[in-house]
C-alpha positions in Angstrom: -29.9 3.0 -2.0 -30.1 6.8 -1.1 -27.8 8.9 -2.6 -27.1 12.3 -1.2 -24.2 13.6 -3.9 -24.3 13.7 -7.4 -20.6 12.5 -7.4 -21.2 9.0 -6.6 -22.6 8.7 -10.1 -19.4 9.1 -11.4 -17.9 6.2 -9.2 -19.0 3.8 -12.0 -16.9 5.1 -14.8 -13.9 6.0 -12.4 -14.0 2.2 -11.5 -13.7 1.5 -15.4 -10.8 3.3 -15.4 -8.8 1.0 -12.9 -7.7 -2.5 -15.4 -5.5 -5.7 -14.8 -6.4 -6.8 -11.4 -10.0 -8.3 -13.1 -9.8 -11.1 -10.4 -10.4 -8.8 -7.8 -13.3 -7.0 -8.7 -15.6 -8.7 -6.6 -13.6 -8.0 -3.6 -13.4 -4.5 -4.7 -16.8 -3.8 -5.5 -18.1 -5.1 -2.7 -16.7 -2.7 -0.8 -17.8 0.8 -2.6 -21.2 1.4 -0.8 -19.4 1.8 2.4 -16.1 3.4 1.5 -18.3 5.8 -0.4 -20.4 6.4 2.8 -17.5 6.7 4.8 -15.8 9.5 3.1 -18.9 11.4 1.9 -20.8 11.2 5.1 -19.0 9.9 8.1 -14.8 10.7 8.2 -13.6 14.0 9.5 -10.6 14.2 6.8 -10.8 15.7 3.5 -7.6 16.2 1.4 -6.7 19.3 2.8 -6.8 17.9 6.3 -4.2 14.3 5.4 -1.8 15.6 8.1 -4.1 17.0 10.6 -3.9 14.6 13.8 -7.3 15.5 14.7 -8.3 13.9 11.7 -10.5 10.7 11.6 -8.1 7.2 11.0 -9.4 5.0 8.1 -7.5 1.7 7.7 -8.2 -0.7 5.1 -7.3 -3.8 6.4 -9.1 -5.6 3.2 -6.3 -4.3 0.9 -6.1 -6.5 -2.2 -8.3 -5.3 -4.5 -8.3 -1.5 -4.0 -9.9 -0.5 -7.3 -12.9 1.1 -5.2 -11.1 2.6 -2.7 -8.9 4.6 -5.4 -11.7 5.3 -6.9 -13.1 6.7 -4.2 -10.4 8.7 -3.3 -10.2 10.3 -6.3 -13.8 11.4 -6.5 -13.2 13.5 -3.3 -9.6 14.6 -4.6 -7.3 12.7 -2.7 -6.1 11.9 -5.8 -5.7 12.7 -9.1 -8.6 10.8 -11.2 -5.9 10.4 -13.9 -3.6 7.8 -11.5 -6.4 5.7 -12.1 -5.4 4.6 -15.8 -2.1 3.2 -14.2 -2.7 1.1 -11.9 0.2 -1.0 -11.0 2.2 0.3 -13.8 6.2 0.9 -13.2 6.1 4.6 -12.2 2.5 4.6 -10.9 1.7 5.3 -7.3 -1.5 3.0 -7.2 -0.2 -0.6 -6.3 -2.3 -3.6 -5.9 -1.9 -3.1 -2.5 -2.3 0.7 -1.1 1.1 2.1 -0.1 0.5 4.8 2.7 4.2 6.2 1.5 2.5 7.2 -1.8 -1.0 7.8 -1.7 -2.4 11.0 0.1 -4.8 10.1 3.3 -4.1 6.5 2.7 -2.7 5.5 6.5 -1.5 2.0 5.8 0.5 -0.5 3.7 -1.9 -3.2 3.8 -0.3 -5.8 2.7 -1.0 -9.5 3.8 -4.8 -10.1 5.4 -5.1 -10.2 9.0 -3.0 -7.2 9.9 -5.6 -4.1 9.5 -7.8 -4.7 13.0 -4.6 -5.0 15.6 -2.8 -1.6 13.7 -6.3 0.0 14.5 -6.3 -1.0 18.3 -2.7 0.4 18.6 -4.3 3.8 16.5 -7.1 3.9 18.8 -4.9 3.7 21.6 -2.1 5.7 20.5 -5.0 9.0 20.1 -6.6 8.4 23.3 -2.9 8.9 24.9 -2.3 11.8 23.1 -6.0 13.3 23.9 -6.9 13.3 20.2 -10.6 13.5 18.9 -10.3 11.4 16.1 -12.0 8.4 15.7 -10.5 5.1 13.7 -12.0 3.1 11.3 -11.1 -0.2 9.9 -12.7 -2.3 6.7 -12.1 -6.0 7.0 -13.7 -8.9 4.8 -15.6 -11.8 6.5 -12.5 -14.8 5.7 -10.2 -12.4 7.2 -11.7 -13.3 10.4 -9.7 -16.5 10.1 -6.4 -14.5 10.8 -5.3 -15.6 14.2 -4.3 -11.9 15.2 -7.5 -10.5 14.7 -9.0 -12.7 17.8 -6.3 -11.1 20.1 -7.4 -7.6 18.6 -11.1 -8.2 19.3 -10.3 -9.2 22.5 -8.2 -6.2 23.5 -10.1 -3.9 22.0 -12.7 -5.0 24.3 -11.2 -5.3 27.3 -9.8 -1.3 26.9 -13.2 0.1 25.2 -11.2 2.0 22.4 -12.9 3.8 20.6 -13.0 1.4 16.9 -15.3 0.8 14.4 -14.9 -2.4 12.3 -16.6 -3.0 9.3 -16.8 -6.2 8.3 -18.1 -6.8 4.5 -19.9 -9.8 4.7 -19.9 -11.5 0.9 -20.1 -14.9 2.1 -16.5 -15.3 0.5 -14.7 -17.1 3.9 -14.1 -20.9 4.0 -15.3 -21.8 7.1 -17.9 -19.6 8.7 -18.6 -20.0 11.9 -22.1 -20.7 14.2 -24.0 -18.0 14.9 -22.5 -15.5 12.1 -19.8 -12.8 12.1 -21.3 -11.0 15.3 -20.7 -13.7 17.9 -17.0 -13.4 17.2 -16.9 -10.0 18.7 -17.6 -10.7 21.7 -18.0 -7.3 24.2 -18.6 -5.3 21.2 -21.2 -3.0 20.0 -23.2 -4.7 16.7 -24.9 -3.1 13.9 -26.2 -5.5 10.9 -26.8 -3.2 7.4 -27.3 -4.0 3.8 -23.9 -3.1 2.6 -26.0 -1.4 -0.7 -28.0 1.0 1.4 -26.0 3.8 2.5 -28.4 5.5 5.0 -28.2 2.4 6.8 -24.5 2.0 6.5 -24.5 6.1 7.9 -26.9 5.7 11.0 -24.3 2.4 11.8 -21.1 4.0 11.5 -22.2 6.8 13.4 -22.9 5.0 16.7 -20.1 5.4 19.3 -20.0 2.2 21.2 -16.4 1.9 22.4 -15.6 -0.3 20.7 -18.4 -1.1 17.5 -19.0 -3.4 15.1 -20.5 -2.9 11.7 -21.7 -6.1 9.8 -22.4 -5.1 6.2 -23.9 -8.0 4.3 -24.0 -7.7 0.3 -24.4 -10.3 -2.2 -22.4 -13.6 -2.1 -18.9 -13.2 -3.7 -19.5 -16.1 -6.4 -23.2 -15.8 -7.2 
């Protein structure tokens, strides 16, 4: 892993911070190598630029589990680093699920699984309309593939090139599979394959502009 800021090393103990969702930590951590490289390399948004609509879109589609993305968030000051230590509590901001209402440069309620991919083709579509720059983002996990509505996402967002990248974590947590791998359900899409750990690798991916892209980031099997 190559580490270009000294304030990733401080994502460990703002992760510690974050208790009562145990369950999902798996989910969560496997996750934080990208979302890290996303917002310290790669997104055009920083907190003082939420409401800019020339900003870059990140959607996380993957939303139960957030504990790295808050963390995350509030290493680069989206975000309070004290919010962490209530997570889910009665008057805190920081649900199990992130709530876009609530939480500065957070663009969606994701909510149930399956939902994250087709909200980012109508993003996509709804900046190239308007002549915007950005560029959208999404995070998915590999079982959320199984989501009938992703397939007609894929599918669209192919036949219109938008301009999408989808990261897919790949812990080897979905039920099924499916021959040949993640990739061959993308069909018409750009593919990148990274270690989800190395974050120069996870960079050089995210910054290719196939219209649209897909990033498969593989990291350790969710129940080894």
């Amino acid at each position: 892993m190559t580490v270009t800021s000294t304030s990733v090393h401080r994502l460990p103990a703002l992760l510690s911070r974050i208790t009562g969702d145990e369950k999902h930590a798996p989910s969560a951590h496997s996750t934080l190598d990208v979302l890290w490289t996303l917002y310290d390399r790669v997104l055009n948004i920083s907190p003082e630029t939420v409401d800019d609509p020339a900003r870059d879109r990140f959607l996380l589609s993957k939303g139960h589990g957030p504990a790295a993305y808050y963390a995350v968030l509030a290493a680069k000051g989206f975000i309070p680093e004290e919010w962490l230590d209530g997570v889910a509590g009665w008057d805190s901001p920081l649900g199990h699920h992130p709530d876009a209402t609530l939480i500065p440069g957070v663009e969606i309620g994701s909510g149930s699984l399956g939902h994250g991919l087709g909200l980012a083709a109508g993003v996509a579509l709804g900046l190239r309309a308007q002549g915007l720059p950005g560029r959208t983002f999404v995070l998915l996990g590999d079982a959320e593939l199984d989501e009938g509505s992703n397939h007609e996402a894929i599918a669209y967002a192919a036949a219109a090139r938008l301009p999408i990248t989808a990261i897919v974590v790949d812990n080897q947590s979905a039920t099924h599979g499916w021959p040949g791998g993640i990739a061959i359900r993308f069909p018409g899409w750009g593919v990148s394959l990274v270690n989800g750990r190395d974050h120069d690798e996870i960079e050089h991916a995210l910054r290719i502009d196939d219209r649209p892209h897909l990033v498969v980031a593989r990291t350790e099997p969710k129940w080894s």
